[in-house]
NUTOR-777506 format. One record per residue (C-alpha): x, y, z. Coordinates in Angstrom, 3 decimals, padded with zeros to 6 digits, m for minus. Layout:
<rec><px>X</px><py>Y</py><pz>Z</pz></rec>
...
This chain:
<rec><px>091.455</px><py>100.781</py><pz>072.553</pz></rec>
<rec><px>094.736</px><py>100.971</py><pz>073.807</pz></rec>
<rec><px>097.296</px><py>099.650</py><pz>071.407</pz></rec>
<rec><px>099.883</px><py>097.056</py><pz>073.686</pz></rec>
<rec><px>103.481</px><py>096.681</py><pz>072.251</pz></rec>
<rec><px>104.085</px><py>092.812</py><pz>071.054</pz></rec>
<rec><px>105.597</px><py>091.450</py><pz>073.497</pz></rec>
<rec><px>103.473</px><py>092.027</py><pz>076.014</pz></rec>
<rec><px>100.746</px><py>090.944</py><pz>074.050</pz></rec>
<rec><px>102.359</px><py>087.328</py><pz>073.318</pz></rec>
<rec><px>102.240</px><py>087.355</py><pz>077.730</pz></rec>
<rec><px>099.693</px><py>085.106</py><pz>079.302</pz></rec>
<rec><px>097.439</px><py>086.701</py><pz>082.170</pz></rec>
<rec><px>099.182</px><py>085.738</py><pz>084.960</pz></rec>
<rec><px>102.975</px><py>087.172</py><pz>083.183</pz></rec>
<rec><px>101.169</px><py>090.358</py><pz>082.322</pz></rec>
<rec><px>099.688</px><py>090.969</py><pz>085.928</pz></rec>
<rec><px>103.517</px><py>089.838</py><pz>087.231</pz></rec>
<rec><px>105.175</px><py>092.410</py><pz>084.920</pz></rec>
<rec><px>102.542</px><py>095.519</py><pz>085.846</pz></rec>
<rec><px>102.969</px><py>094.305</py><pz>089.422</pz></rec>
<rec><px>106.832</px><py>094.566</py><pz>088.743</pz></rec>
<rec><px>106.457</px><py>098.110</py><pz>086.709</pz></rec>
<rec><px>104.433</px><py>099.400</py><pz>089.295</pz></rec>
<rec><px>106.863</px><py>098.678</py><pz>092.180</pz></rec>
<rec><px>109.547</px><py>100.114</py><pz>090.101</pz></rec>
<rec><px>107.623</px><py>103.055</py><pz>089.285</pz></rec>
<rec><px>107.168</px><py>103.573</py><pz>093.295</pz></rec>
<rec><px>110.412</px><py>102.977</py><pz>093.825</pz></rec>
<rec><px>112.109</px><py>105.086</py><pz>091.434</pz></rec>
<rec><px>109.303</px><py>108.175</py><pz>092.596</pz></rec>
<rec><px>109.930</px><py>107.550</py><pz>096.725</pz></rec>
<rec><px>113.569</px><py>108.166</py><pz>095.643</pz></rec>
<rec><px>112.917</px><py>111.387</py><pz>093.729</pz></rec>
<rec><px>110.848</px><py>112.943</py><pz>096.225</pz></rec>
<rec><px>113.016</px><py>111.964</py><pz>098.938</pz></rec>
<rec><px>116.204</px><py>113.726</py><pz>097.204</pz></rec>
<rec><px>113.879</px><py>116.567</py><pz>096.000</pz></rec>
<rec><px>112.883</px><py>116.524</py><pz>099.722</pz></rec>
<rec><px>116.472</px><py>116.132</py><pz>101.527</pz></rec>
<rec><px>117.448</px><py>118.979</py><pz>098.909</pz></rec>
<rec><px>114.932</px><py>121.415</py><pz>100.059</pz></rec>
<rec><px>115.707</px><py>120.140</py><pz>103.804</pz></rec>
<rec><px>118.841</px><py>121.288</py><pz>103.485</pz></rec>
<rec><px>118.616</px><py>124.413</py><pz>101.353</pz></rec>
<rec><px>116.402</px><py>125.526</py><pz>104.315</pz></rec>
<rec><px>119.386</px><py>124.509</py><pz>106.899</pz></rec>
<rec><px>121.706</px><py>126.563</py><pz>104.485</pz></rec>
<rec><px>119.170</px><py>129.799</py><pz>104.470</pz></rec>
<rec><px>119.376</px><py>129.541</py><pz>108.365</pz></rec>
<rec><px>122.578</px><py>129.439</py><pz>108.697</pz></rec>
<rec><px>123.438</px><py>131.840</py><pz>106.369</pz></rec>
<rec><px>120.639</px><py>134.231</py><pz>107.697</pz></rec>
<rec><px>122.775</px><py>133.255</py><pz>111.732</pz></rec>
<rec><px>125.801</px><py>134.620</py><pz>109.479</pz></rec>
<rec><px>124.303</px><py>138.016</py><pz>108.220</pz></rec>
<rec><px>122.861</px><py>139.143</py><pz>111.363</pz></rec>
<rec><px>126.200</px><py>138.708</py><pz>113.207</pz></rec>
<rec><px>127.653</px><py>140.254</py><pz>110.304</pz></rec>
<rec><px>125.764</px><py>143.206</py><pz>111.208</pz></rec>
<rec><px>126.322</px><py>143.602</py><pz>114.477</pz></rec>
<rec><px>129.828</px><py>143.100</py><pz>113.981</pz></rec>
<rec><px>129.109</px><py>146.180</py><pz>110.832</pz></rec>
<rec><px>127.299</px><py>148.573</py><pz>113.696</pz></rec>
<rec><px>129.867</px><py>148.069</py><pz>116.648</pz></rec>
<rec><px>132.337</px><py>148.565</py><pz>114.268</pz></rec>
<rec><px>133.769</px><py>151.638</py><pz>116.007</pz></rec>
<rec><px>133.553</px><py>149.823</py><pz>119.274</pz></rec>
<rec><px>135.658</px><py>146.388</py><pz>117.829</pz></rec>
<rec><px>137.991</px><py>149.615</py><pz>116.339</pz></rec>
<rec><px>138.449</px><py>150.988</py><pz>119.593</pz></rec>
<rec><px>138.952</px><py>147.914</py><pz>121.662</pz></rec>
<rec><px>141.733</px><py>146.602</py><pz>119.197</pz></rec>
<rec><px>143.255</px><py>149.834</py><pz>119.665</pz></rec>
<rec><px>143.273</px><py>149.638</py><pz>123.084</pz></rec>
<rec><px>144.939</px><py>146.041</py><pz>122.857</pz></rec>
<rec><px>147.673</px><py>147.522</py><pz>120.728</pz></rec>
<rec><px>148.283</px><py>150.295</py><pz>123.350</pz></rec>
<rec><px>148.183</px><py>148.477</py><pz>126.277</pz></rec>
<rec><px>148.600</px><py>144.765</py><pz>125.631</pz></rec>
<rec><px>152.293</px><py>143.630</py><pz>127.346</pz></rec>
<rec><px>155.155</px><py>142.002</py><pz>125.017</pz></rec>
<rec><px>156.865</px><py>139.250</py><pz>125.808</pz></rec>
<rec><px>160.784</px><py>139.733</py><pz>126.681</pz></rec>
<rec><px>161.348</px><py>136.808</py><pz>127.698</pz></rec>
<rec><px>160.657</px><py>133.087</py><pz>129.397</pz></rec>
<rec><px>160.421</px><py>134.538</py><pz>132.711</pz></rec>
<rec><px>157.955</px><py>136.233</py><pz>132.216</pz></rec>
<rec><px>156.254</px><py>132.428</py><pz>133.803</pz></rec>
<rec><px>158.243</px><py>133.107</py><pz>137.025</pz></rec>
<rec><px>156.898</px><py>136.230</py><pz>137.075</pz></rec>
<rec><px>153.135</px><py>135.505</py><pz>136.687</pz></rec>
<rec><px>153.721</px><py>132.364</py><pz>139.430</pz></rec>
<rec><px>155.503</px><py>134.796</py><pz>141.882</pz></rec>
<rec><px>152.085</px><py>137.396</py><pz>141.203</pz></rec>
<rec><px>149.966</px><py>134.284</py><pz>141.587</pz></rec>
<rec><px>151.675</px><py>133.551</py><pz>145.264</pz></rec>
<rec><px>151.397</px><py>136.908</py><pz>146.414</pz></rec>
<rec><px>147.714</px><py>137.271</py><pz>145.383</pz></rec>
<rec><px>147.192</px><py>134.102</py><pz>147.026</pz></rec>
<rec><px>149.050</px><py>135.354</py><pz>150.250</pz></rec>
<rec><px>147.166</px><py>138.187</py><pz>150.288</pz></rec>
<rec><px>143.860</px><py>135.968</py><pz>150.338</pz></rec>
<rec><px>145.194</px><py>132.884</py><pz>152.498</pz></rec>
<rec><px>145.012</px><py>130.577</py><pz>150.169</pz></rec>
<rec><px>147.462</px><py>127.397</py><pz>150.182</pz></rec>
<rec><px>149.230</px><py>126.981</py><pz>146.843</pz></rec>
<rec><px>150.109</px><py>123.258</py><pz>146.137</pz></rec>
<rec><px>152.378</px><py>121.876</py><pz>143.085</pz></rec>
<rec><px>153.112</px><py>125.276</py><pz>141.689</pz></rec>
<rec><px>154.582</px><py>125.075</py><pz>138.080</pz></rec>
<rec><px>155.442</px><py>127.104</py><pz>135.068</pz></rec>
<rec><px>155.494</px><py>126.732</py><pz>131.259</pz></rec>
<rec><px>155.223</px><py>128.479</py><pz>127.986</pz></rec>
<rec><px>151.859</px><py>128.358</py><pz>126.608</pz></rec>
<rec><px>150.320</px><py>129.021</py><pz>122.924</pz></rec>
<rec><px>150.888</px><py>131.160</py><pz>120.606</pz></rec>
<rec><px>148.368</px><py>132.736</py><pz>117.550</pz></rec>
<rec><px>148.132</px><py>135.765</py><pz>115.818</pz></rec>
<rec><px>145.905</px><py>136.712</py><pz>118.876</pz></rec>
<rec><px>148.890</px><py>136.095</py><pz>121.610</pz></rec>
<rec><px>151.585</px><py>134.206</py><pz>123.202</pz></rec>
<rec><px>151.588</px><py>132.864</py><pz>126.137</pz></rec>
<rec><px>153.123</px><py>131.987</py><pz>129.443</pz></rec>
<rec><px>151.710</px><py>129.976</py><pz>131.729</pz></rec>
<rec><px>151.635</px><py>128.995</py><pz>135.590</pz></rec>
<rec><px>149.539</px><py>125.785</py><pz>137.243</pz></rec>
<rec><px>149.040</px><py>125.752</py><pz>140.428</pz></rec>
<rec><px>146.490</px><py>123.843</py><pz>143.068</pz></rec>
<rec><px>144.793</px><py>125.454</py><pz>145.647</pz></rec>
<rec><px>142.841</px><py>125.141</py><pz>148.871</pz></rec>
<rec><px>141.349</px><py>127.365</py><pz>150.767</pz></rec>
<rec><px>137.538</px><py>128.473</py><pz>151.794</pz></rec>
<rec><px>135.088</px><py>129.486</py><pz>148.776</pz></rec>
<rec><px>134.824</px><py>133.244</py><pz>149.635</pz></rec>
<rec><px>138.539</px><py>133.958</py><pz>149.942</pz></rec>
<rec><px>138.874</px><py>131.618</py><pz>146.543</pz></rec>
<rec><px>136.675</px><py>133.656</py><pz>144.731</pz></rec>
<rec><px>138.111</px><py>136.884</py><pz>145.880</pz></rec>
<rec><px>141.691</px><py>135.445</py><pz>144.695</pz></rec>
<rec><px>140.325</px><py>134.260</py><pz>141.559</pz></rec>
<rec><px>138.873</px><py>138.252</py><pz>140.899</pz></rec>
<rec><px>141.702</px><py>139.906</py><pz>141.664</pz></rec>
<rec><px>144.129</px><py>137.474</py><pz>139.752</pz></rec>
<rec><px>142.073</px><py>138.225</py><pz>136.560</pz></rec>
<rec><px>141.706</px><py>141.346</py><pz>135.623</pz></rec>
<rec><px>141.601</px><py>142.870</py><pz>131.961</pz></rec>
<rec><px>144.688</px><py>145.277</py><pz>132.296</pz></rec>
<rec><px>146.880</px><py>142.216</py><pz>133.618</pz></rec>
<rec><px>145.809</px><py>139.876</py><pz>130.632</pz></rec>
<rec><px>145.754</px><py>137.099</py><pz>132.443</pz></rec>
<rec><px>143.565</px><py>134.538</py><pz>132.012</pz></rec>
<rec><px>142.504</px><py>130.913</py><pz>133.743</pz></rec>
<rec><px>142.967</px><py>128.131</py><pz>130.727</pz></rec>
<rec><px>141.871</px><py>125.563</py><pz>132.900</pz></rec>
<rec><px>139.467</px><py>125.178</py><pz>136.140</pz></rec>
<rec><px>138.969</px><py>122.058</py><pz>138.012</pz></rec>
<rec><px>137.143</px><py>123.293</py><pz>141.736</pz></rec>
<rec><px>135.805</px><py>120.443</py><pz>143.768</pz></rec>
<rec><px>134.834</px><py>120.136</py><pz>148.132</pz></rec>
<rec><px>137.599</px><py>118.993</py><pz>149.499</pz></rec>
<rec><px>137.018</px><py>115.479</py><pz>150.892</pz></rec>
<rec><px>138.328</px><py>115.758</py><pz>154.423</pz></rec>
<rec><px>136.896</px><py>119.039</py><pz>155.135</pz></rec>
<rec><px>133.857</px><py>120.521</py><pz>153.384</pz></rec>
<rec><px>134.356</px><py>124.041</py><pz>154.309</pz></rec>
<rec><px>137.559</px><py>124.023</py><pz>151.837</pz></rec>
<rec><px>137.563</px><py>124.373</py><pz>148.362</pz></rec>
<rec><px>140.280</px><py>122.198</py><pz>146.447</pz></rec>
<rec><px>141.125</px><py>123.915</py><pz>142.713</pz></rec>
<rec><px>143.789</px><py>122.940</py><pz>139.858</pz></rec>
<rec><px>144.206</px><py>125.904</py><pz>138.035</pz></rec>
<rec><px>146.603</px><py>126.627</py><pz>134.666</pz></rec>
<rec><px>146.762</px><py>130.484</py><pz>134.498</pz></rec>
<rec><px>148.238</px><py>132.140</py><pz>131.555</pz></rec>
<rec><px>149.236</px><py>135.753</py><pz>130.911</pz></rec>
<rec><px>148.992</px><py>136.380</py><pz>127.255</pz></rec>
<rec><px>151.006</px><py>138.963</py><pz>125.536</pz></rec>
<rec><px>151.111</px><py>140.696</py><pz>122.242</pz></rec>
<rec><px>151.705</px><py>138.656</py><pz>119.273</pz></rec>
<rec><px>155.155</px><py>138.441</py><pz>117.883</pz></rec>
């Protein structure tokens, strides 16, 4: 016979069903929450193991191109242009117009600014808009970006021009980016 502690004892029927009915709900209660931290934990030691397995492998390709990553920071150090000065902007613009010449493409709003710098680069940058037709475009946009001239398109905005659908309408902000200070 199981041995009940007093107070429960002194409980009529109906208080002792109430307070197992009670016990039981808090019993559920306090297990759902358990198993649904033990559960969440697991969840996300999983998410951590996949990440951190992501990590590893890129870790190792970055470990067996390491001569490769060696030689292409080398040949940024070599060849990579330093800034001498802010017109370096006019420069890239007056680069940008004769590419575009070259390619009959209309430059619009042409402007020029100094862009960001990092321990990657600084920059200087030019925005111009554009029309013209989409082969000569994309031959423009080739030539104007090419490794050894480090320059680079920042931001691209093409769209059909409106009035006539064989032209190409683009607002471009090209940026040269040179060595790091």
């Amino acid at each position: 016979m199981i041995m009940l502690p007093a107070f429960f004892q002194r409980l009529n029927r109906r208080e002792q069903v109430l307070s197992m009915i009670v016990g039981g709900a808090l019993f559920l209660l306090l297990n759902l929450f358990i198993w649904s931290s033990l559960l969440g934990a697991a969840s996300a030691a999983r998410a951590d193991v996949a990440v951190r397995k992501t990590a590893r492998e890129q870790q190792s390709v970055f470990l067996k191109e390491r001569k490769l990553w060696k030689k292409r920071e080398e040949w940024l150090k070599n060849n990579q242009p330093t800034l001498k000065s802010p017109v370096e902007a006019s420069a890239l613009l007056d680069q940008v117009k004769q590419t575009a010449g070259k390619h009959n493409i209309l430059l619009e709003n042409p402007a020029i600014g100094s862009g960001d710098s990092n321990a990657n680069y600084q920059g200087v940058f030019a925005s111009v808009e554009t029309k013209g037709p989409w082969p000569p475009l994309v031959r423009f946009l080739h030539e104007v970006q090419q490794p050894e001239s480090f320059v680079v398109f920042e931001n691209v905005q093409l769209a059909i021009d409106g009035t006539d659908p064989t032209m190409m309408r683009g607002k471009f902000k090209i940026a040269r980016w040179f060595a790091p200070k």
